[in-house]
C-alpha positions in Angstrom: 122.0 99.7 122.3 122.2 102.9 124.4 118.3 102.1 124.4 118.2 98.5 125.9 121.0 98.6 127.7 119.9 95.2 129.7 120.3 94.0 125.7 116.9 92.3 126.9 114.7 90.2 123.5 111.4 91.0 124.9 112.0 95.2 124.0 112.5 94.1 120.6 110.1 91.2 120.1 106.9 92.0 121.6 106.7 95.8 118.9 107.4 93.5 116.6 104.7 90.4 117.4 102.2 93.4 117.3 102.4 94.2 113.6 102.6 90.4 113.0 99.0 90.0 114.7 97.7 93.3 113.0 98.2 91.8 109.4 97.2 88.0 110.0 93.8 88.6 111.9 92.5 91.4 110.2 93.1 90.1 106.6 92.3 86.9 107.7 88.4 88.3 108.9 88.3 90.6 106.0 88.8 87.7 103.5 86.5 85.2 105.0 83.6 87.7 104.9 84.0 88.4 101.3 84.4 84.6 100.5 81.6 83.3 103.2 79.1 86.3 100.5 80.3 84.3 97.6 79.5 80.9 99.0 76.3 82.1 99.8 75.2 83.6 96.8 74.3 87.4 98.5 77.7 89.0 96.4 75.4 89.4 93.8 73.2 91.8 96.1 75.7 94.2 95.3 75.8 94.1 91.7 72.0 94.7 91.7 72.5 97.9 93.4 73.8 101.4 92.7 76.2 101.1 95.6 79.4 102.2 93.9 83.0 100.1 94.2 84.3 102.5 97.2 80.9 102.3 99.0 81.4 99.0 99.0 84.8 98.8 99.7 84.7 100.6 102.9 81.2 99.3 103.9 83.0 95.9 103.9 86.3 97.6 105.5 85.2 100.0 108.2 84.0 97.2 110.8 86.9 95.1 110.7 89.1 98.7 110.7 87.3 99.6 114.1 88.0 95.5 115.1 91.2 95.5 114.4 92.2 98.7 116.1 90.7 97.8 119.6 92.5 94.9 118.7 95.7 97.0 118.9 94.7 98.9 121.9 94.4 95.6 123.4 97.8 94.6 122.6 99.3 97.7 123.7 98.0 97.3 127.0 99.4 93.6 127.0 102.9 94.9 126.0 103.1 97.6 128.7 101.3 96.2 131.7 101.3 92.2 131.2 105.7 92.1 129.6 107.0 94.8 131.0 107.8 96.7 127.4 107.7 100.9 128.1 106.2 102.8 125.7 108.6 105.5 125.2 107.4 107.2 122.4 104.2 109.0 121.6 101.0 106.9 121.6 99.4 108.9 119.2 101.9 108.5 116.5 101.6 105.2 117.5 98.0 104.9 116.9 98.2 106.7 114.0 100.5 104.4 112.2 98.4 101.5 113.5 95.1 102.5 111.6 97.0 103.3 107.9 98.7 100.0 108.6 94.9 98.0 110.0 93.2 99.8 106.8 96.1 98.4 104.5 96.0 94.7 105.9 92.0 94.6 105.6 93.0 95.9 101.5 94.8 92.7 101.6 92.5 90.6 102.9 89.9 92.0 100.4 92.5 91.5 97.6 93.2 87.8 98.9 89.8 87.2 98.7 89.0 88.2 95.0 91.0 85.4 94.1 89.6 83.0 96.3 86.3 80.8 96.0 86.0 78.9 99.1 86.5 80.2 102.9 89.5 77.6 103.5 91.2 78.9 100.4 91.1 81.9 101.6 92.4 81.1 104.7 95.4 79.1 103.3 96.1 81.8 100.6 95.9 85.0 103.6 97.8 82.7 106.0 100.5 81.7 103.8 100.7 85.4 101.8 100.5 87.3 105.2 102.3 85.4 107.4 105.8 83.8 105.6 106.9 87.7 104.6 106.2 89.0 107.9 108.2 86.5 109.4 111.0 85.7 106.9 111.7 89.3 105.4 109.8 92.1 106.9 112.9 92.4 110.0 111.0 90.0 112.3 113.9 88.3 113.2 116.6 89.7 111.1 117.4 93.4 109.2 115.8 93.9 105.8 119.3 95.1 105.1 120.9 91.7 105.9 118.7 90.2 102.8 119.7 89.8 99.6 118.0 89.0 96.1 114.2 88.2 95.9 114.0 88.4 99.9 115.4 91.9 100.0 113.0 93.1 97.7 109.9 91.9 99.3 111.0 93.2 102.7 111.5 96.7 101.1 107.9 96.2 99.9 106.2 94.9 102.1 104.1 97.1 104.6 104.3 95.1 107.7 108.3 96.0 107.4 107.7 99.7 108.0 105.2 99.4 110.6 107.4 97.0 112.7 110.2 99.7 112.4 107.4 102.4 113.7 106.7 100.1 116.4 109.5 98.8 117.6 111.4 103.0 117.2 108.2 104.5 119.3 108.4 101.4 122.2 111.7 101.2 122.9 113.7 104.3 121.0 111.5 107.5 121.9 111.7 108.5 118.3 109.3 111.3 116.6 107.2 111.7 113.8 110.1 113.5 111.9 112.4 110.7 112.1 110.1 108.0 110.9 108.8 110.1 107.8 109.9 107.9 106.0 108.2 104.8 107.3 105.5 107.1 107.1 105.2 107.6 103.6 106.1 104.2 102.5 103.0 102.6 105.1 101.0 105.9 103.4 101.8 104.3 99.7 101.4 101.2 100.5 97.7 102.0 101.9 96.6 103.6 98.2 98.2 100.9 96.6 96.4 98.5 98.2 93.0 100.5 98.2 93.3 101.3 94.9 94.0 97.4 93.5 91.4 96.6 95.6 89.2 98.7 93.4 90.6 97.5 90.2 89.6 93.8 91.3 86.4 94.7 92.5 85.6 96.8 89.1 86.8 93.4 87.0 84.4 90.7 89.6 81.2 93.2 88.1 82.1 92.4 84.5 
């Protein structure tokens, strides 16, 4: 605790509340829009084009992306200036992490959405699937490593777990890019994932 000496809550929470807003509100948004074309009837405008899946993909994405990460600036500039929290670390690896992590939580919302027919389906099936990981096992309140069994697993899995250690290391720890590689990679793998099943569900709503 060489690094909160004061052992004050508010270094650790506020990092942490950041990632929690990043992957509600953006997937939220991202499902809606997807759902509110269905309701509508203008989805089918894209089967009726040539616009391929990934044009479509990140024609849907790319707004909510740049949302999202003035979103995070946003909070940033809450956590330093309105509680206090220093930002010890480097703001660009910061910001970095932030937009693999905003384009993976808009993949989920797209995901959550392909499953969905109605806007407040959607919202009850992002809420529920973004929000009880993030705050039961992605180290919220308590270490991934503490978990055990099913809740273990879906910490270790889950992306909003490594971003929240990215956070949290860069606000309060002064850590660099080398010693969060791994976070790195596993918020990098989770991105494709998502992208790519995105895809797949997209490729089987044309058939």
């Amino acid at each position: 605790y060489s690094y909160n000496q004061d052992f004050k809550s508010i270094y650790s929470i506020v990092p942490a509340v950041i990632p929690m807003l990043l992957i509600f509100i953006p997937a939220i948004l991202m499902a809606l829009s997807v759902v509110r074309e269905k309701e509508l009837g203008s989805i089918t405008n894209f089967y009726a084009t040539p616009v391929t899946k990934l044009e479509f993909l990140l024609g849907k994405q790319l707004p909510y992306v740049f949302v999202s990460f003035i979103s995070f600036l946003i909070l940033v500039f809450f956590a330093i200036f309105v509680f206090d929290v220093p930002l010890k670390g480097n703001f660009f690896t910061l910001s970095f992490a932030a937009l693999l992590y905003i384009i993976c939580t808009t993949g989920i919302g797209l995901l959550m959405s392909s499953f969905a027919k109605t806007q407040i389906a959607a919202l009850a099936g992002t809420a529920i699937f973004t929000l009880l990981p993030t705050v039961q096992f992605a180290g919220l309140k308590d270490p991934v490593s503490s978990l055990e069994g099913i809740g273990r697993l879906i910490g270790e899995v889950f992306p909003v777990t490594y971003f929240i250690n990215i956070s949290r290391g860069l606000f309060s720890k002064n850590v660099s890019f080398s010693d969060l590689h791994l976070e790195f990679f596993a918020l990098s793998i989770s991105t494709v994932v998502i992208i790519m099943l995105s895809l797949f569900v997209l490729k089987k709503q044309e058939k």
